[in-house]
PDB file of N, H, CA, C and O in Angstrom:
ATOM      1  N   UNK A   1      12.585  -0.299  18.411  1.00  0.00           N
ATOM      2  CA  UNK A   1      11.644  -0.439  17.309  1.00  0.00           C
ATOM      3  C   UNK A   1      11.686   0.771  16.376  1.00  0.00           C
ATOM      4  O   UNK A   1      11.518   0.567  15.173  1.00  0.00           O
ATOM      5  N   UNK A   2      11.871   1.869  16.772  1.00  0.00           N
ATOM      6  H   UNK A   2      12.007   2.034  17.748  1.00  0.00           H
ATOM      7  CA  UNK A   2      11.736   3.452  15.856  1.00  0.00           C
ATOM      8  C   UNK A   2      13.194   2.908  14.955  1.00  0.00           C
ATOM      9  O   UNK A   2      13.039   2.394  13.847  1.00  0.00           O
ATOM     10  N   UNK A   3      14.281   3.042  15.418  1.00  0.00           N
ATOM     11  H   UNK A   3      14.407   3.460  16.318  1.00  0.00           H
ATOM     12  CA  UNK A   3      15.124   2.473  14.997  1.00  0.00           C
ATOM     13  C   UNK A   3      14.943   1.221  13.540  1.00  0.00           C
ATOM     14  O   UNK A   3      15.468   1.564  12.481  1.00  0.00           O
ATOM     15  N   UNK A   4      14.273  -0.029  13.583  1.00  0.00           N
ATOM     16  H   UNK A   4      13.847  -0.308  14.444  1.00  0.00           H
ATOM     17  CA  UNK A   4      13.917  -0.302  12.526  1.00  0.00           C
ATOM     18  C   UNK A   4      13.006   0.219  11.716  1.00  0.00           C
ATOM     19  O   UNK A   4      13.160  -0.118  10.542  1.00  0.00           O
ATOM     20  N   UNK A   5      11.921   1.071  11.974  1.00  0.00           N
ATOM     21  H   UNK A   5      11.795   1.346  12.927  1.00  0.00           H
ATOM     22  CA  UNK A   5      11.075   1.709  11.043  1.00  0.00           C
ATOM     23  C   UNK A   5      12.237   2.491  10.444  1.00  0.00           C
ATOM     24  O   UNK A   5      12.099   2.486   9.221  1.00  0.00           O
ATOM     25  N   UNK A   6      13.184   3.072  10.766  1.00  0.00           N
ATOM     26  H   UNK A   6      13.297   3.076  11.759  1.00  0.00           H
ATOM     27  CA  UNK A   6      14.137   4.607   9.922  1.00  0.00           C
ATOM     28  C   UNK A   6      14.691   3.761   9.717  1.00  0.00           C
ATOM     29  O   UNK A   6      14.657   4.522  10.684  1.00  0.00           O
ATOM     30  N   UNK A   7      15.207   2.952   9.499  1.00  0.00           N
ATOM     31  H   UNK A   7      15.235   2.334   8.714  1.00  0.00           H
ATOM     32  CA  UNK A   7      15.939   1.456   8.394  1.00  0.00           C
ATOM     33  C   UNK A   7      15.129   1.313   7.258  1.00  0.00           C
ATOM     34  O   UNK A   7      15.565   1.327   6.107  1.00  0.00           O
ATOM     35  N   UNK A   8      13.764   1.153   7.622  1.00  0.00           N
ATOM     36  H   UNK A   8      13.410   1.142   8.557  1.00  0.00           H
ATOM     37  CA  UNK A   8      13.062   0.630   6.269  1.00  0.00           C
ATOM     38  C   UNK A   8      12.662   1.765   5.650  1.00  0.00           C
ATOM     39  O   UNK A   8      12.351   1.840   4.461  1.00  0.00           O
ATOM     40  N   UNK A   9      12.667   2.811   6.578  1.00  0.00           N
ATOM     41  H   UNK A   9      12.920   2.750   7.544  1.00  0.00           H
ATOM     42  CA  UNK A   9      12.480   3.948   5.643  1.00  0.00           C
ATOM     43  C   UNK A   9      13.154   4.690   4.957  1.00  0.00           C
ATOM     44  O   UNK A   9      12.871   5.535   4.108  1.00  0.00           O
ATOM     45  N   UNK A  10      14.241   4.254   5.454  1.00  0.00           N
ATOM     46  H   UNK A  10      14.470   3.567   6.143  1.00  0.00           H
ATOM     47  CA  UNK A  10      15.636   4.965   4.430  1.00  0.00           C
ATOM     48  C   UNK A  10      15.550   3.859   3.422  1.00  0.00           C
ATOM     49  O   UNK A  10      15.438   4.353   2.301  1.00  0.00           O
ATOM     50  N   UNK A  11      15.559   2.640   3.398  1.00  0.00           N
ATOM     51  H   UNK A  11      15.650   2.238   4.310  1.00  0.00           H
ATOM     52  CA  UNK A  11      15.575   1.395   2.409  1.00  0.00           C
ATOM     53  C   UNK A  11      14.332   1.799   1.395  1.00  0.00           C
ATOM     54  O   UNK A  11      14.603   1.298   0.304  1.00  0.00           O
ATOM     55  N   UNK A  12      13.372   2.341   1.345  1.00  0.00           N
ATOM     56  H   UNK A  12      13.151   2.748   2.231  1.00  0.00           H
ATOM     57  CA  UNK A  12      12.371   2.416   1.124  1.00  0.00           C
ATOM     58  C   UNK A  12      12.909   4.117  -0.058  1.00  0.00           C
ATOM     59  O   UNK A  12      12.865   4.428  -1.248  1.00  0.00           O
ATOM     60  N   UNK A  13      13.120   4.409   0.558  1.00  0.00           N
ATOM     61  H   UNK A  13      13.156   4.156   1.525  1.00  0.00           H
ATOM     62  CA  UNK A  13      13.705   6.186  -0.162  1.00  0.00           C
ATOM     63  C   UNK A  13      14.890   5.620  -1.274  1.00  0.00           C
ATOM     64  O   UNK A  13      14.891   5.908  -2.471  1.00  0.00           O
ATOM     65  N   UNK A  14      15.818   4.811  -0.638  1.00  0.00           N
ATOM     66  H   UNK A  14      15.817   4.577   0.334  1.00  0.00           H
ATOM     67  CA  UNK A  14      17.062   4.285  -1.597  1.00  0.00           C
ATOM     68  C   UNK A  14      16.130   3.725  -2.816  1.00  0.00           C
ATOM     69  O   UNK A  14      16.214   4.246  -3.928  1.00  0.00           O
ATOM     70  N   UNK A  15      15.098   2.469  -2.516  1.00  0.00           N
ATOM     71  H   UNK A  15      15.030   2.045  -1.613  1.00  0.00           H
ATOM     72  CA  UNK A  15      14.595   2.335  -3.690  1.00  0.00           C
ATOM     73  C   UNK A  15      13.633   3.328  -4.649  1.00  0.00           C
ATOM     74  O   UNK A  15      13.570   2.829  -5.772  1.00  0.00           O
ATOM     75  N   UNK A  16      13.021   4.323  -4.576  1.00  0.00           N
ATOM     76  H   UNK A  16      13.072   4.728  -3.663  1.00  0.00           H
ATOM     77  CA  UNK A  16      12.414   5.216  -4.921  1.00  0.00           C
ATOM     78  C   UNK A  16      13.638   5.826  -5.895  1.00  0.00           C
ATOM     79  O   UNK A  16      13.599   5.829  -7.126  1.00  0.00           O
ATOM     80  N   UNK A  17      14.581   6.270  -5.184  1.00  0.00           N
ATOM     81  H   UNK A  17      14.613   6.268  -4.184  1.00  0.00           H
ATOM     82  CA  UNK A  17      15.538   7.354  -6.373  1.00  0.00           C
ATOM     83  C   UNK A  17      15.800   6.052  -7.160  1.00  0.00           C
ATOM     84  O   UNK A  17      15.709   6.340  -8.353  1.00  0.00           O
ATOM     85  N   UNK A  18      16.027   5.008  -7.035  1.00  0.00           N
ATOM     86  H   UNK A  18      16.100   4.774  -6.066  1.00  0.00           H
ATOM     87  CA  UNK A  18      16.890   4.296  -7.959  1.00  0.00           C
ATOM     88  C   UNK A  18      15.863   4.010  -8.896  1.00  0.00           C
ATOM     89  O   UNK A  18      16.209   4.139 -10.070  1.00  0.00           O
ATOM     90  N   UNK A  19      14.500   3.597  -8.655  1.00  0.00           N
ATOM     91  H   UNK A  19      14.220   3.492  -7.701  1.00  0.00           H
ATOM     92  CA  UNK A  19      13.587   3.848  -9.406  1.00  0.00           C
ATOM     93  C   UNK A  19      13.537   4.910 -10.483  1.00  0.00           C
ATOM     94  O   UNK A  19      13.522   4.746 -11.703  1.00  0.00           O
ATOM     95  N   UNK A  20      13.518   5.826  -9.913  1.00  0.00           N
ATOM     96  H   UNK A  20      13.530   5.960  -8.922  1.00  0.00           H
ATOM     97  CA  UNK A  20      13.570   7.112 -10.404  1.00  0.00           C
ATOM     98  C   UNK A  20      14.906   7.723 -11.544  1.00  0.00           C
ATOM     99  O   UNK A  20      14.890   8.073 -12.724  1.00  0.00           O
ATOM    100  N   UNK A  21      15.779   7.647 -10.700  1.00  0.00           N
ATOM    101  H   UNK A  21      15.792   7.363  -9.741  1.00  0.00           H
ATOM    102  CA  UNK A  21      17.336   8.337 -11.337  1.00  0.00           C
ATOM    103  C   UNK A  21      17.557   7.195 -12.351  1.00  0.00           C
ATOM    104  O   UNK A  21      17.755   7.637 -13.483  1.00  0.00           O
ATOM    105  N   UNK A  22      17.583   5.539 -12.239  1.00  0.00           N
ATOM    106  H   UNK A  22      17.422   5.180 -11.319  1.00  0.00           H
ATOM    107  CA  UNK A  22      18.330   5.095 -12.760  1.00  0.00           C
ATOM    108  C   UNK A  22      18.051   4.171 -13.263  1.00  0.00           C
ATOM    109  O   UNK A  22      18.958   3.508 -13.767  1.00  0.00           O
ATOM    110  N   UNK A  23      16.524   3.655 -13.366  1.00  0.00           N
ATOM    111  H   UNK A  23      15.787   4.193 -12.957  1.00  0.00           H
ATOM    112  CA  UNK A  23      15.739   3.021 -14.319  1.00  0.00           C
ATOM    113  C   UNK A  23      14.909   3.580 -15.162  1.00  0.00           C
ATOM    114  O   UNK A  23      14.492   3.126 -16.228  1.00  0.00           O
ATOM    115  N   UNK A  24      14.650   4.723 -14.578  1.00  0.00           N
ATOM    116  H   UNK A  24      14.988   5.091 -13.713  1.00  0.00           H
ATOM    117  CA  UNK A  24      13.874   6.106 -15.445  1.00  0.00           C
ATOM    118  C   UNK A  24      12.347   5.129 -15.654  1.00  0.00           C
ATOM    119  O   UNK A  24      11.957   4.913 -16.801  1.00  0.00           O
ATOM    120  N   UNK A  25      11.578   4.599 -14.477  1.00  0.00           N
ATOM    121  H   UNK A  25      11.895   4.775 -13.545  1.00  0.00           H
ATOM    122  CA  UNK A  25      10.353   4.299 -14.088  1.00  0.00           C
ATOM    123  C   UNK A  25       9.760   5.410 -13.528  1.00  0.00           C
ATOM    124  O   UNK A  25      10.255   5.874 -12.501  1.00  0.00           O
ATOM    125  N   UNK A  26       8.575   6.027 -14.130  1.00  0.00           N
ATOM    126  H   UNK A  26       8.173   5.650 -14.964  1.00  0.00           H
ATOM    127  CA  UNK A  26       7.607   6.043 -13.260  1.00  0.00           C
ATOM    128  C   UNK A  26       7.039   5.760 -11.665  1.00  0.00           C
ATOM    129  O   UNK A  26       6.635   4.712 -11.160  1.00  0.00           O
ATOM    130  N   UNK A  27       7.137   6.733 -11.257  1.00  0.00           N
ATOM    131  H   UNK A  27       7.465   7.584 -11.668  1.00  0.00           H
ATOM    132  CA  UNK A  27       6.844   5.743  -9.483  1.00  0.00           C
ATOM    133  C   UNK A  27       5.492   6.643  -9.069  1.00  0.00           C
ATOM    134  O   UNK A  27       5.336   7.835  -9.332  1.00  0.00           O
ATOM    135  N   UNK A  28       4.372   5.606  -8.218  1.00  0.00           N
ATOM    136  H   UNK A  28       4.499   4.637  -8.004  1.00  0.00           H
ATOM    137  CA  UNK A  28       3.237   6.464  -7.537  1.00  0.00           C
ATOM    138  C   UNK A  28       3.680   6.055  -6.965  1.00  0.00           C
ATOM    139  O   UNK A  28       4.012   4.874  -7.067  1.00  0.00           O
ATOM    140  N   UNK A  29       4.139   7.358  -5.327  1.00  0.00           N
ATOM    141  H   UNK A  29       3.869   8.318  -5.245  1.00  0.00           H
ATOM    142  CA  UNK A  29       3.591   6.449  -4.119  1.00  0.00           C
ATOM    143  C   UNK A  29       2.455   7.304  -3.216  1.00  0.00           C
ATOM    144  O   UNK A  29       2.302   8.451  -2.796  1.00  0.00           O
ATOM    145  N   UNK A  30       1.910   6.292  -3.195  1.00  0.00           N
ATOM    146  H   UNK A  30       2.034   5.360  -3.537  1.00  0.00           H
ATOM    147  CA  UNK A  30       0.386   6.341  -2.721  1.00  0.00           C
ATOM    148  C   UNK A  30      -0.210   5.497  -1.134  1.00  0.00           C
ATOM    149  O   UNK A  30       0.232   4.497  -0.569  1.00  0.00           O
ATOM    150  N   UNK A  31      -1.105   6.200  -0.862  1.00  0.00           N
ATOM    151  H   UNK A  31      -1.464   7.013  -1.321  1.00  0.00           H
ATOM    152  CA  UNK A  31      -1.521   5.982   0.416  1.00  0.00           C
ATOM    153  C   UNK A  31      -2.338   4.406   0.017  1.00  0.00           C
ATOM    154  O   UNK A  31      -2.970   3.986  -0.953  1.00  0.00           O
ATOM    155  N   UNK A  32      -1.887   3.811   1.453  1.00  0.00           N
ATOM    156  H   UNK A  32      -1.373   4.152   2.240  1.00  0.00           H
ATOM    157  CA  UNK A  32      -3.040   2.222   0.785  1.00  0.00           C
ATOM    158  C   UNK A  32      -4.576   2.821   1.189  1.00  0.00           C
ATOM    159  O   UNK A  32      -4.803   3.905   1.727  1.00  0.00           O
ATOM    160  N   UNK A  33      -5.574   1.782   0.768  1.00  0.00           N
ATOM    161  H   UNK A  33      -5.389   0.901   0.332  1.00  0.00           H
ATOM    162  CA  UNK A  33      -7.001   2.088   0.575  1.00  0.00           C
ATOM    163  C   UNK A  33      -7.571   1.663   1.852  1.00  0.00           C
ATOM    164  O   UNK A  33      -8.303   2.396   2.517  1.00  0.00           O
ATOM    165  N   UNK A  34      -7.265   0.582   2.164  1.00  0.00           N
ATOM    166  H   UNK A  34      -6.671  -0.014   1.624  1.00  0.00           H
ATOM    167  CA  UNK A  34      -7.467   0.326   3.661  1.00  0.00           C
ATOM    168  C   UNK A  34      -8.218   1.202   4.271  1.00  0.00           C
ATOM    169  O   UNK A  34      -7.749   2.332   4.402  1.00  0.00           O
ATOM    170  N   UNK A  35      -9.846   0.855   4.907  1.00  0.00           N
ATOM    171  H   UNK A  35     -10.227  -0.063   4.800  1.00  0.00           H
ATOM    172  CA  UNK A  35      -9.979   1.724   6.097  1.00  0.00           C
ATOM    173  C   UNK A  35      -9.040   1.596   7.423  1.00  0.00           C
ATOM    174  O   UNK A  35      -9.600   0.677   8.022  1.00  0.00           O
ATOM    175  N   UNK A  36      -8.179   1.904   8.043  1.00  0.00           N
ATOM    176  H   UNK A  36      -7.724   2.650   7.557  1.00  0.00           H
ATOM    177  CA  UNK A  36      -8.053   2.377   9.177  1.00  0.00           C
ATOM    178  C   UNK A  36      -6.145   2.403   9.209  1.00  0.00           C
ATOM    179  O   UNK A  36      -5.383   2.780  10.100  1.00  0.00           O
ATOM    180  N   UNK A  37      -5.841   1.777   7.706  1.00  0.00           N
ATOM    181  H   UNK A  37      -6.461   1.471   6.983  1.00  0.00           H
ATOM    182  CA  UNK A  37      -4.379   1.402   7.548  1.00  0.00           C
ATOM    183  C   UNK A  37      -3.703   2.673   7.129  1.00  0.00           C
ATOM    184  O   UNK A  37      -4.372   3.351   6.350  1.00  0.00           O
ATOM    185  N   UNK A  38      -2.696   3.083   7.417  1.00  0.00           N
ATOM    186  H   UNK A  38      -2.152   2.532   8.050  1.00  0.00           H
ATOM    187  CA  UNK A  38      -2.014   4.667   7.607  1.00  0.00           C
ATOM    188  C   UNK A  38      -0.679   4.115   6.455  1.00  0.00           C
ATOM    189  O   UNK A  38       0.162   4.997   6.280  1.00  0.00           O
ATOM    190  N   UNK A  39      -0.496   3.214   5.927  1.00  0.00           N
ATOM    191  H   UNK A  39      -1.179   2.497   6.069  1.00  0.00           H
ATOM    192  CA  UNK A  39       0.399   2.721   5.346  1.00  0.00           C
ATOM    193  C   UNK A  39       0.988   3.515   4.015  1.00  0.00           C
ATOM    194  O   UNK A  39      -0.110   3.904   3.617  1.00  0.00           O
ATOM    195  N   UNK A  40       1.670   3.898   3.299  1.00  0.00           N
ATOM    196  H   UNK A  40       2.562   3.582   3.622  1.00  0.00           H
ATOM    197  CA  UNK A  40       2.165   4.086   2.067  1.00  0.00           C
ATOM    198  C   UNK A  40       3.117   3.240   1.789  1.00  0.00           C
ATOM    199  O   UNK A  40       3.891   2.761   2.618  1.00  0.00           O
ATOM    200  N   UNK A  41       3.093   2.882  -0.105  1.00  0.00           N
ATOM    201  H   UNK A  41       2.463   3.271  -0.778  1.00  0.00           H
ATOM    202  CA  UNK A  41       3.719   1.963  -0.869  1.00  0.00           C
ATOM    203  C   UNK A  41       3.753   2.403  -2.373  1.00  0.00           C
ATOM    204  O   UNK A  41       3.007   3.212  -2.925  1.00  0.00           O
ATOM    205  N   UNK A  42       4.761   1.703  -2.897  1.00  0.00           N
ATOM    206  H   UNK A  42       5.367   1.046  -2.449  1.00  0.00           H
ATOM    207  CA  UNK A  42       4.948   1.795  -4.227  1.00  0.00           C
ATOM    208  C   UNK A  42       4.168   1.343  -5.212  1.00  0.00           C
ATOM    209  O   UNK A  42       4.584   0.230  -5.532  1.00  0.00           O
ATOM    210  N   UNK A  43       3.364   1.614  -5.767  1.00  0.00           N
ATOM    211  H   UNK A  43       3.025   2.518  -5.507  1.00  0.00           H
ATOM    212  CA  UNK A  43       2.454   1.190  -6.755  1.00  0.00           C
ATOM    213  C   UNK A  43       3.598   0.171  -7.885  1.00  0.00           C
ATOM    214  O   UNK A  43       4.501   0.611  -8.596  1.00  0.00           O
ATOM    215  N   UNK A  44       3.251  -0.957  -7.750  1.00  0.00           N
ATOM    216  H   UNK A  44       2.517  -1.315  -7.172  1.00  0.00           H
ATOM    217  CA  UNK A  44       4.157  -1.457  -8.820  1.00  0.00           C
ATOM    218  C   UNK A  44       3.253  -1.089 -10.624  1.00  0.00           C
ATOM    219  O   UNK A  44       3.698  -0.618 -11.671  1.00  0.00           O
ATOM    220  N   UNK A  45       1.695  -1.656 -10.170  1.00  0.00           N
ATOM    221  H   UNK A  45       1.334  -2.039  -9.319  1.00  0.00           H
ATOM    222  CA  UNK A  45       1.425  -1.554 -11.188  1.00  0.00           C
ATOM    223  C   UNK A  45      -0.151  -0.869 -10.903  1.00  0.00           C
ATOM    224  O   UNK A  45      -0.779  -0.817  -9.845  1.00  0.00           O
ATOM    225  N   UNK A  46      -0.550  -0.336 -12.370  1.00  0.00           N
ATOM    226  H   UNK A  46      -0.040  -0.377 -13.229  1.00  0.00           H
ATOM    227  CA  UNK A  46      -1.802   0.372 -11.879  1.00  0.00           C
ATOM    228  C   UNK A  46      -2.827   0.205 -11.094  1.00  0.00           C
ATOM    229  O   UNK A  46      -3.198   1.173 -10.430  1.00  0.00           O
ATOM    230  N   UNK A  47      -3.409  -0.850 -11.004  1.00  0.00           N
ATOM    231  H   UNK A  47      -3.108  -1.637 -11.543  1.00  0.00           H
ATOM    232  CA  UNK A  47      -5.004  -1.638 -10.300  1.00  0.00           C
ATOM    233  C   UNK A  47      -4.404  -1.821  -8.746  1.00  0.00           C
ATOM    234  O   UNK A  47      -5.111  -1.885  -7.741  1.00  0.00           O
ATOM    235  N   UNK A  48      -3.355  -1.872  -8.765  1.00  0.00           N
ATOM    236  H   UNK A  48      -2.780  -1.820  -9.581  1.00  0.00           H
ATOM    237  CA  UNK A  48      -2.777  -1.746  -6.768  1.00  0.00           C
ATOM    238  C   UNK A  48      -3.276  -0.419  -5.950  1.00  0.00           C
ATOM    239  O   UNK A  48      -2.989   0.767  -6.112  1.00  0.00           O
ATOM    240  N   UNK A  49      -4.339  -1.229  -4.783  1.00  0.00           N
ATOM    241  H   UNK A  49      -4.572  -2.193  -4.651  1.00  0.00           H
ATOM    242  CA  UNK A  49      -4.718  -0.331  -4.224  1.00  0.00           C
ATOM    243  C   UNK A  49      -4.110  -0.418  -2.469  1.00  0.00           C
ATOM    244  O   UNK A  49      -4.252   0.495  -1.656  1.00  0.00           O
ATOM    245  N   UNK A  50      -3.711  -1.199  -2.308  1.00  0.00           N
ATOM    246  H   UNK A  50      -3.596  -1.940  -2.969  1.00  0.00           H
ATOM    247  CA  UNK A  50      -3.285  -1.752  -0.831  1.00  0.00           C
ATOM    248  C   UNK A  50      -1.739  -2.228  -0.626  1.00  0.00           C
ATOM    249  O   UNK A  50      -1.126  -3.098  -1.245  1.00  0.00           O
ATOM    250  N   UNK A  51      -1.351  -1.481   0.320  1.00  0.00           N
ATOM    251  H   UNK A  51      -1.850  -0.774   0.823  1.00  0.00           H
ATOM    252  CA  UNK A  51      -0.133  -1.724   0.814  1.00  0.00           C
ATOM    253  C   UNK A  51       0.571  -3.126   1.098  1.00  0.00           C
ATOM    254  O   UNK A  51       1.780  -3.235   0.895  1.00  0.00           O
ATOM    255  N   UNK A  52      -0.211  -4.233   1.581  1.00  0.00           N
ATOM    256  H   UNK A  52      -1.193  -4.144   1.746  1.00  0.00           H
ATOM    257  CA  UNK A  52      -0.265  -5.533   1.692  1.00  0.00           C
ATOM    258  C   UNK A  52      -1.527  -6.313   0.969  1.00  0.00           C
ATOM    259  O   UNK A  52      -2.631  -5.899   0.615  1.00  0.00           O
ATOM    260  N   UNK A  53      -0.784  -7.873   0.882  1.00  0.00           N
ATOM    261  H   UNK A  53       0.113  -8.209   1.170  1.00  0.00           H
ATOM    262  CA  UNK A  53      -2.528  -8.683   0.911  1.00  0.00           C
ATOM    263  C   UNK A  53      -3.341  -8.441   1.787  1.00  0.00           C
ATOM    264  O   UNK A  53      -4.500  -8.118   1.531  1.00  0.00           O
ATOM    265  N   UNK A  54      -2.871  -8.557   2.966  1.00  0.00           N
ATOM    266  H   UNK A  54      -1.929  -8.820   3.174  1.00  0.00           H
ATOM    267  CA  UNK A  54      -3.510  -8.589   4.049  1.00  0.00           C
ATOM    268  C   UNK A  54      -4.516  -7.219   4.586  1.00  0.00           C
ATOM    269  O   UNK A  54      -5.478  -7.471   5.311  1.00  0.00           O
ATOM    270  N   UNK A  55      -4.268  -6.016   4.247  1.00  0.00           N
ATOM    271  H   UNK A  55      -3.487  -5.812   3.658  1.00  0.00           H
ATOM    272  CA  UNK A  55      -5.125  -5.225   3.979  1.00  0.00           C
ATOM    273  C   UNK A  55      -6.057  -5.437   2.708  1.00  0.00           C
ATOM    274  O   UNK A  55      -7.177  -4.927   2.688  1.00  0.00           O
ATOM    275  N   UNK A  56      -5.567  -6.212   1.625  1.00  0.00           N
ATOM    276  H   UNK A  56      -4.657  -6.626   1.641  1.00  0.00           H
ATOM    277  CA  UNK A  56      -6.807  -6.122   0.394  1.00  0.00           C
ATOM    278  C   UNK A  56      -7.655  -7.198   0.673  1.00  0.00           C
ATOM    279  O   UNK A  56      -8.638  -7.357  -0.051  1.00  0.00           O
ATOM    280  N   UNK A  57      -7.394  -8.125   1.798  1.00  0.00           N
ATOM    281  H   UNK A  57      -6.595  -7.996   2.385  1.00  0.00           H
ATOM    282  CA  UNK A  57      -8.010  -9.269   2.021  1.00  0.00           C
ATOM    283  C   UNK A  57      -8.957  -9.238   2.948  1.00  0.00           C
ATOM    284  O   UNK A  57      -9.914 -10.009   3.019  1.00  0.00           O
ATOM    285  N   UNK A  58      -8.652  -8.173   3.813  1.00  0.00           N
ATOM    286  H   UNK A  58      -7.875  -7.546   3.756  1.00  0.00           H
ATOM    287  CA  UNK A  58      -9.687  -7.842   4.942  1.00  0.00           C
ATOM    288  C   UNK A  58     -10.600  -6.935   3.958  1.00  0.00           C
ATOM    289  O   UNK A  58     -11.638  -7.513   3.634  1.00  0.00           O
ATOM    290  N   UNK A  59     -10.446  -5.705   3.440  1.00  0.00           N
ATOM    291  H   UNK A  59      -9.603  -5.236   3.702  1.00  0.00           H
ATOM    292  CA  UNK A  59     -11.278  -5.181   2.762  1.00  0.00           C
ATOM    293  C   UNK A  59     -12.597  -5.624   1.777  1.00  0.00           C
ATOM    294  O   UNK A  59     -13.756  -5.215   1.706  1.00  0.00           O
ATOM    295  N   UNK A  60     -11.848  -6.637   1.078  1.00  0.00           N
ATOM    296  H   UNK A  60     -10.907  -6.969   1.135  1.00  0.00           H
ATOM    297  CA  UNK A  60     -12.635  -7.675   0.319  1.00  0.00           C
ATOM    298  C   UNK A  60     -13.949  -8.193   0.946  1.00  0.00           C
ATOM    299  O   UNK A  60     -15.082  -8.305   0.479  1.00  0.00           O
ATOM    300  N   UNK A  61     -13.137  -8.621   2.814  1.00  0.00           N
ATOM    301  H   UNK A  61     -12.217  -8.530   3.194  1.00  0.00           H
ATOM    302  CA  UNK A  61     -13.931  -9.618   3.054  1.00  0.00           C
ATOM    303  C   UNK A  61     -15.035  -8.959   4.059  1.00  0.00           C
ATOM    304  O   UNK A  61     -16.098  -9.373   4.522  1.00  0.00           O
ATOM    305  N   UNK A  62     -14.340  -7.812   4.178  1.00  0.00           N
ATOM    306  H   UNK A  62     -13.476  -7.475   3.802  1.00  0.00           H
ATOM    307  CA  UNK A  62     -15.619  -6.319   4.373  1.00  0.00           C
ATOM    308  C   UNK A  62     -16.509  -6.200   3.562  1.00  0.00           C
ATOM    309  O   UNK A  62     -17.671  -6.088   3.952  1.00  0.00           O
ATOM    310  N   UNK A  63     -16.338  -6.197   2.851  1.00  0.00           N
ATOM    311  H   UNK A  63     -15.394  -6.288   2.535  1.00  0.00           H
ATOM    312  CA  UNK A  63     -17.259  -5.479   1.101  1.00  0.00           C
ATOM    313  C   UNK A  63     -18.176  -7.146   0.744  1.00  0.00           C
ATOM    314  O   UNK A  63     -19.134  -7.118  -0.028  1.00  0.00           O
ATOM    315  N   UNK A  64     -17.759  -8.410   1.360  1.00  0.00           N
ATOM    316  H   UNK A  64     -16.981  -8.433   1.987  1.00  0.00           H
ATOM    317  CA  UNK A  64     -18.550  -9.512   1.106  1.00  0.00           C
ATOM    318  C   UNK A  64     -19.469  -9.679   2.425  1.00  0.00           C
ATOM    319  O   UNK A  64     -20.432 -10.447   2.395  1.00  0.00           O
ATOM    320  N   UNK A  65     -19.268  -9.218   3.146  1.00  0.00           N
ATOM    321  H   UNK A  65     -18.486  -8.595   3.170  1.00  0.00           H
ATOM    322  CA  UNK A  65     -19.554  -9.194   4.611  1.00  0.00           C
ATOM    323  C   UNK A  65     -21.203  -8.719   4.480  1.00  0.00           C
ATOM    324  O   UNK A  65     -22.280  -9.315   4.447  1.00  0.00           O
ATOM    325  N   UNK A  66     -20.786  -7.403   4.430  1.00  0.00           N
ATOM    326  H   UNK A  66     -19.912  -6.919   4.456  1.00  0.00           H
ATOM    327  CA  UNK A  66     -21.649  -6.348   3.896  1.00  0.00           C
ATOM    328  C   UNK A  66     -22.933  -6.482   2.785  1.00  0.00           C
ATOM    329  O   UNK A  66     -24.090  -6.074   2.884  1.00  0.00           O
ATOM    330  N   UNK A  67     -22.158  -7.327   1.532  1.00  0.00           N
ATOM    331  H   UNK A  67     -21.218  -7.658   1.452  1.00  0.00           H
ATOM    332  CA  UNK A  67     -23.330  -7.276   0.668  1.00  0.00           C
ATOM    333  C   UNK A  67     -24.123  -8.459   1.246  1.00  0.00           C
ATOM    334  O   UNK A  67     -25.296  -8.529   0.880  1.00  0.00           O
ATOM    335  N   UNK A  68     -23.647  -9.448   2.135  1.00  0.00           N
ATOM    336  H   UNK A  68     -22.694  -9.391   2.433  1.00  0.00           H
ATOM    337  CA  UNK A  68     -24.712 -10.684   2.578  1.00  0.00           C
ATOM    338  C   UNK A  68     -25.469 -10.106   3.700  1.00  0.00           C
ATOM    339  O   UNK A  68     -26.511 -10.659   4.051  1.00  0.00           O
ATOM    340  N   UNK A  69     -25.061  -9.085   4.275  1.00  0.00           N
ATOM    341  H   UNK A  69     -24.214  -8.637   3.990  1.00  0.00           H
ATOM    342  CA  UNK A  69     -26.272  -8.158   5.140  1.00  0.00           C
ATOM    343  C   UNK A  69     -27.136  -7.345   4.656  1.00  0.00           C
ATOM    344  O   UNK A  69     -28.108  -7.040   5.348  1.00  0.00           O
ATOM    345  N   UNK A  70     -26.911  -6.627   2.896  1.00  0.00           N
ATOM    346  H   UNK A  70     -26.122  -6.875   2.335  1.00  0.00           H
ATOM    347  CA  UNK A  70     -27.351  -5.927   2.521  1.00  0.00           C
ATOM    348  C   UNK A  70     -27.146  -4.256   3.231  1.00  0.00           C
ATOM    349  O   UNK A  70     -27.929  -3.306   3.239  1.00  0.00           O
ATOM    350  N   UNK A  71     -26.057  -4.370   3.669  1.00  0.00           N
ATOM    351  H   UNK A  71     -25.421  -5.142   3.662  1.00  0.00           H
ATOM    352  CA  UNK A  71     -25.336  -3.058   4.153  1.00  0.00           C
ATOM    353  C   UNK A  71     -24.566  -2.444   3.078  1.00  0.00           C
ATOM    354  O   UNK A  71     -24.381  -2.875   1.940  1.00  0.00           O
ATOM    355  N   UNK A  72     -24.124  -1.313   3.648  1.00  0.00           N
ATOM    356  H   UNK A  72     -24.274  -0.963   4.573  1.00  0.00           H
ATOM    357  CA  UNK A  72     -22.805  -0.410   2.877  1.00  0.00           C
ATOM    358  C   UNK A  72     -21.424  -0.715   3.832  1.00  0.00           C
ATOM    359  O   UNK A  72     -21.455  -0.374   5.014  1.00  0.00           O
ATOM    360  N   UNK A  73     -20.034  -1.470   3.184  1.00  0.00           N
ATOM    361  H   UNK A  73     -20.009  -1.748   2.224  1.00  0.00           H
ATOM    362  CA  UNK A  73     -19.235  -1.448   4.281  1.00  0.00           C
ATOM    363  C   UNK A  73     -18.431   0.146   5.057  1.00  0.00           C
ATOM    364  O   UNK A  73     -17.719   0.055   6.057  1.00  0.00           O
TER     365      UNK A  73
END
């Protein structure tokens, strides 16, 4: 398994310079927002706060959770 993470993470670096060197884009990369998700990703575009749907979908459904309890998530 370590083995495929340093695959995607070299895949992940290849796209960054090429970003960088040879489209001459702009790149954030930024930590996702996620509570408890350790993830970093490429911001394609500004309003991206989450590494996956699936982290912005749980969060969401935190933050709806919450306001029908009248909590803070």
């Amino acid at each position: 398994m370590a083995h495929a993470h340093a695959r995607l993470t070299f895949h992940g670096r290849c796209l960054l310079v090429r970003r960088v060197v040879f489209d001459r884009r702009p790149v954030a990369h930024v930590e996702c927002a996620a509570h408890g998700c350790e993830r970093f990703f490429l911001r394609s575009h500004g309003a991206r706060r989450w590494c996956t749907t699936r982290c912005g979908n749980r969060v969401r459904a935190a933050r709806a959770y919450a306001a029908r309890r009248g909590t803070s998530p």
